[in-house]
C-alpha positions in Angstrom: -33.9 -1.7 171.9 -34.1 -0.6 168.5 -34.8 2.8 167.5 -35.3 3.7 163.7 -35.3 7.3 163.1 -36.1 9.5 159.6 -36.2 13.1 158.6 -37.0 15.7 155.8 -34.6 18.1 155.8 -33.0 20.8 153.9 -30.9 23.7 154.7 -33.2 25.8 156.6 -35.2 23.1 159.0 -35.3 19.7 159.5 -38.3 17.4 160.7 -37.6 14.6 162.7 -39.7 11.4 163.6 -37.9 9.5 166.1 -40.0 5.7 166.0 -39.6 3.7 169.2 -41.0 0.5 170.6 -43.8 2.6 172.4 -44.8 5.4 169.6 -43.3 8.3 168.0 -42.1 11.4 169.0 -41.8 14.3 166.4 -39.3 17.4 166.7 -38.9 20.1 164.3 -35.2 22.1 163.8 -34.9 25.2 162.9 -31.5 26.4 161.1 -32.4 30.3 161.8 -30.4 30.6 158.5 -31.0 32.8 155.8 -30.9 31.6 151.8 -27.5 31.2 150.7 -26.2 33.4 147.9 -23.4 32.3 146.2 -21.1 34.1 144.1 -18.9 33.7 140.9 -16.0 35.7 140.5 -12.4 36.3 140.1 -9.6 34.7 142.4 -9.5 37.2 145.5 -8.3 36.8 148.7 -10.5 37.2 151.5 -13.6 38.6 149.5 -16.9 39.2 151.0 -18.4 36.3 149.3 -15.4 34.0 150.6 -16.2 35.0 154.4 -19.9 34.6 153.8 -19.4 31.6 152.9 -17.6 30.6 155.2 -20.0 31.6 157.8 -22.6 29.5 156.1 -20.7 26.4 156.2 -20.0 26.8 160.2 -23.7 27.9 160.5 -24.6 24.4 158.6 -22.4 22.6 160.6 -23.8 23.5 164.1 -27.1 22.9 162.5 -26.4 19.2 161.7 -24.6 18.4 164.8 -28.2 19.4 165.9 -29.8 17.2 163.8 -27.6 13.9 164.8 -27.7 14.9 168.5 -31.6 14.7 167.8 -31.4 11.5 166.4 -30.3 10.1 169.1 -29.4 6.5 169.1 -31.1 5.2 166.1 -29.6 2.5 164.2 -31.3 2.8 161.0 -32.2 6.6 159.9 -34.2 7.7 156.9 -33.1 10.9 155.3 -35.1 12.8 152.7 -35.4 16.2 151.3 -35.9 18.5 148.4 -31.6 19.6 148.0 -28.2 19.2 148.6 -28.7 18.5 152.5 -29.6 15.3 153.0 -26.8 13.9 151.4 -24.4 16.4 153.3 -26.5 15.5 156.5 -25.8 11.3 155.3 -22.3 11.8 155.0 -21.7 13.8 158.3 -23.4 10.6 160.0 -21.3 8.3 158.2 -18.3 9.9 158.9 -19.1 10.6 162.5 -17.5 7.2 164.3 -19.6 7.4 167.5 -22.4 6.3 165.0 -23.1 2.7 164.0 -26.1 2.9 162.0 -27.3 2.7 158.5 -28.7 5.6 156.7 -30.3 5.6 153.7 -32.1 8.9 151.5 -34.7 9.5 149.1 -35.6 12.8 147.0 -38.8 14.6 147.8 -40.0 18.0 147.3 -42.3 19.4 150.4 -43.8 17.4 152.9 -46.3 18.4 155.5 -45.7 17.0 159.4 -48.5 14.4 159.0 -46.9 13.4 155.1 -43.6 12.9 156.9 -44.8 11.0 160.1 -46.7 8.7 157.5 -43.6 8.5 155.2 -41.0 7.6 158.0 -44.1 4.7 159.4 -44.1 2.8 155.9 -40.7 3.4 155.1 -39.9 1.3 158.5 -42.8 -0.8 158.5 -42.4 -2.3 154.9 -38.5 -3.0 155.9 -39.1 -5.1 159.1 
């Protein structure tokens, strides 16, 4: 059975729309995360900014092994957002080897559900 799967995401929630044979089913993600700061600055060891972030890259990381786990298994996966996470989201699928799909992402700015839901239905519909 094939399941075809897209999202808008970026780093503080995600919107999925899961599309099966028999409907759709829609889940929302929060990342509980806070907006990352990032800081220039002179070659320290362990600075505050260093340990921030790395705290924000293990925070991202749970968050999109919480995305993929909600993905399920879809074999073709539309991936679309306003920044940097939807490609950092593509390449964690791509590089995961359990997955054997094809993923594919677009730029968008903000989406309500209903834009999304409609976005994911065309995208799928004009590819069959």
């Amino acid at each position: 059975m094939k399941t075809d799967a897209g999202l808008w995401i970026d780093h503080r929630n995600a919107v999925v729309v899961i599309l099966k044979e028999k409907g759709e089913e829609t889940k929302h993600i929060n990342s509980n995360m806070e907006k990352h700061v990032r800081f220039g600055g002179g070659a320290q060891g362990n600075t505050e900014e260093d340990i921030r972030d790395r705290r924000f890259a293990n925070h991202l990381n749970k968050y999109y092994d919480e995305v993929i786990t909600c993905l399920g298994n879809a074999t073709s996966i539309l991936v679309f957002g306003p920044g940097e996470a939807k490609v950092e989201l593509k390449n964690r699928i791509e590089n995961d080897k359990i997955k054997n799909c094809s993923v594919n992402i677009e730029t968008v700015d903000k989406m309500t559900d209903n834009q999304i839901e409609s976005k994911v239905r065309n995208y799928f519909l004009q590819s069959v």
